[in-house]
C-alpha positions in Angstrom: -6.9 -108.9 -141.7 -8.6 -107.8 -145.1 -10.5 -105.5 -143.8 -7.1 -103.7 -143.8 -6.1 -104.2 -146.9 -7.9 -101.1 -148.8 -6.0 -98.8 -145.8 -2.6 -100.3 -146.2 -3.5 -100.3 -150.4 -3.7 -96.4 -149.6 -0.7 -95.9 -147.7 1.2 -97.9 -149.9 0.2 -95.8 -153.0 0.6 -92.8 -151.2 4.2 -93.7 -150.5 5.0 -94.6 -153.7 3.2 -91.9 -155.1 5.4 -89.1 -152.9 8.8 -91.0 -154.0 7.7 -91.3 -157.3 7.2 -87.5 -157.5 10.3 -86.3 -155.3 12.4 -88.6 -157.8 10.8 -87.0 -161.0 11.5 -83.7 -160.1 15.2 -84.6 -159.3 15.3 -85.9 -162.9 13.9 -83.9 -165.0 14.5 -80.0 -163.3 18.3 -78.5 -163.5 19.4 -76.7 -160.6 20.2 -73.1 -161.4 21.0 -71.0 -158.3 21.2 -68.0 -158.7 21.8 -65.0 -155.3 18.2 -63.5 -155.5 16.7 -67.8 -156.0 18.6 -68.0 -152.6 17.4 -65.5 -150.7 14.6 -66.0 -148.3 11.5 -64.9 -149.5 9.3 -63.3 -146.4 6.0 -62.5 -148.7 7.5 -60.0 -151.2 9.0 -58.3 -148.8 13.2 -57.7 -147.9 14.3 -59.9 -144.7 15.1 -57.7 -142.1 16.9 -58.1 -139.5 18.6 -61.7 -137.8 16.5 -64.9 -138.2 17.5 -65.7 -134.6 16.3 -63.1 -133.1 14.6 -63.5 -129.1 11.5 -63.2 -128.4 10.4 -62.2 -125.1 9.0 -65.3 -122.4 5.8 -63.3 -122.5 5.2 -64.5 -126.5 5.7 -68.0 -125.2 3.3 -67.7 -122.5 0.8 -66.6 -124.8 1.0 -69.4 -127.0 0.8 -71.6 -124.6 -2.4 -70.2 -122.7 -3.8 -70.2 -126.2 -3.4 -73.7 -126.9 -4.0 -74.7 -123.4 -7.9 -73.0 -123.9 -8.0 -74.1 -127.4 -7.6 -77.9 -126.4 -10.1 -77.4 -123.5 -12.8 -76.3 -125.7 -12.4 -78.8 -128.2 -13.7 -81.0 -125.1 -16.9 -79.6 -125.5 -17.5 -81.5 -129.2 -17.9 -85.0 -127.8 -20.3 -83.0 -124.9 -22.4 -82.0 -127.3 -22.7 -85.2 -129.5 -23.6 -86.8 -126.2 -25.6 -84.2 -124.7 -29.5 -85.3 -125.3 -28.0 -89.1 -123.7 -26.3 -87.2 -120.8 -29.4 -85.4 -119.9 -31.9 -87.8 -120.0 -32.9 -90.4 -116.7 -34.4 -93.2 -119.3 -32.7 -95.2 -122.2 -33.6 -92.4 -125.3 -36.6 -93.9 -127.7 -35.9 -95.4 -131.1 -36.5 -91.8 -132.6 -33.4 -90.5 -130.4 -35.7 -88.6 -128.1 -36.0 -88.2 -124.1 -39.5 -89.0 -122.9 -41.3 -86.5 -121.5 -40.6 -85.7 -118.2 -37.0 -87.7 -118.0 -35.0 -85.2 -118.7 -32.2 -84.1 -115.6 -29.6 -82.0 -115.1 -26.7 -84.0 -115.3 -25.0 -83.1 -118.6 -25.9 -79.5 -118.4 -24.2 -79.8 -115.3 -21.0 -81.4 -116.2 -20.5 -78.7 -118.5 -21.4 -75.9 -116.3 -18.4 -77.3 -113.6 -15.9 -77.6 -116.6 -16.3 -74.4 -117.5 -16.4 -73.3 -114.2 -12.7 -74.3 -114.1 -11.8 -72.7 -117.6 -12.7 -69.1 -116.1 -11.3 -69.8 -112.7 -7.7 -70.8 -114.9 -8.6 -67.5 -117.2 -9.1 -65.5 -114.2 -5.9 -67.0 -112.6 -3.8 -66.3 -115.4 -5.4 -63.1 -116.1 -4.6 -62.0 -112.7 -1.4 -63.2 -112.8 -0.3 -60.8 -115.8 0.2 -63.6 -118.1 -1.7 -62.2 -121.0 -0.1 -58.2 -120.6 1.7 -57.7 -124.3 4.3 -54.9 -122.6 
């Protein structure tokens, strides 16, 4: 248990810390609206148009495949961290090395059939006309 106590002594001061500022500003700031404070601000430029306005299903699709293929190839971090241990028959030596002649194919492999199935999805979806911006 106190090993958690620096953690939960963090969180605790960064709760207090976000009231303590949220009430501050409530105190000491007036409020004085005025039309052009109210207005949304788009990057110094006018709002045009409805803030509710429909996008098309192909937008959506998009940004879906993107985070889809985004997720996938954040997979590939713990690959390579692991990579030399993957691809090595023996237990690694105490310097972190293979020994000569122990090396296999095995994580190179694993890789190779992962992304195998990224470009077959890609190729699916590419096919499919998911990615056409018309």
């Amino acid at each position: 248990m106190q090993i958690y106590v620096p953690v939960l002594l963090l969180i605790g001061f960064v709760a207090l810390n976000a009231v303590v500022i949220i009430l501050a500003s409530s105190l000491i700031t007036r409020a004085r609206p005025t039309p052009v404070k109210q207005e949304a601000y788009e990057s110094g430029m006018p709002p045009l148009g409805d803030a509710r306005e429909r996008f098309s299903v192909k937008f959506y699709m998009v940004a879906m495949l993107f985070i889809i293929f985004d997720i996938e190839t954040v997979f590939m971090i713990p690959w390579g961290v692991a990579y030399q241990r993957l691809s090595c028959v023996a237990p690694l030596t105490t310097t972190g090395l293979c020994p000569a002649g122990q090396l296999s194919f095995f994580g190179l492999g694993e890789m190779l059939v992962f992304m195998l199935i990224l470009v077959i999805g890609f190729i699916y979806v590419w096919k499919k006309g998911a990615l056409q911006w018309d």
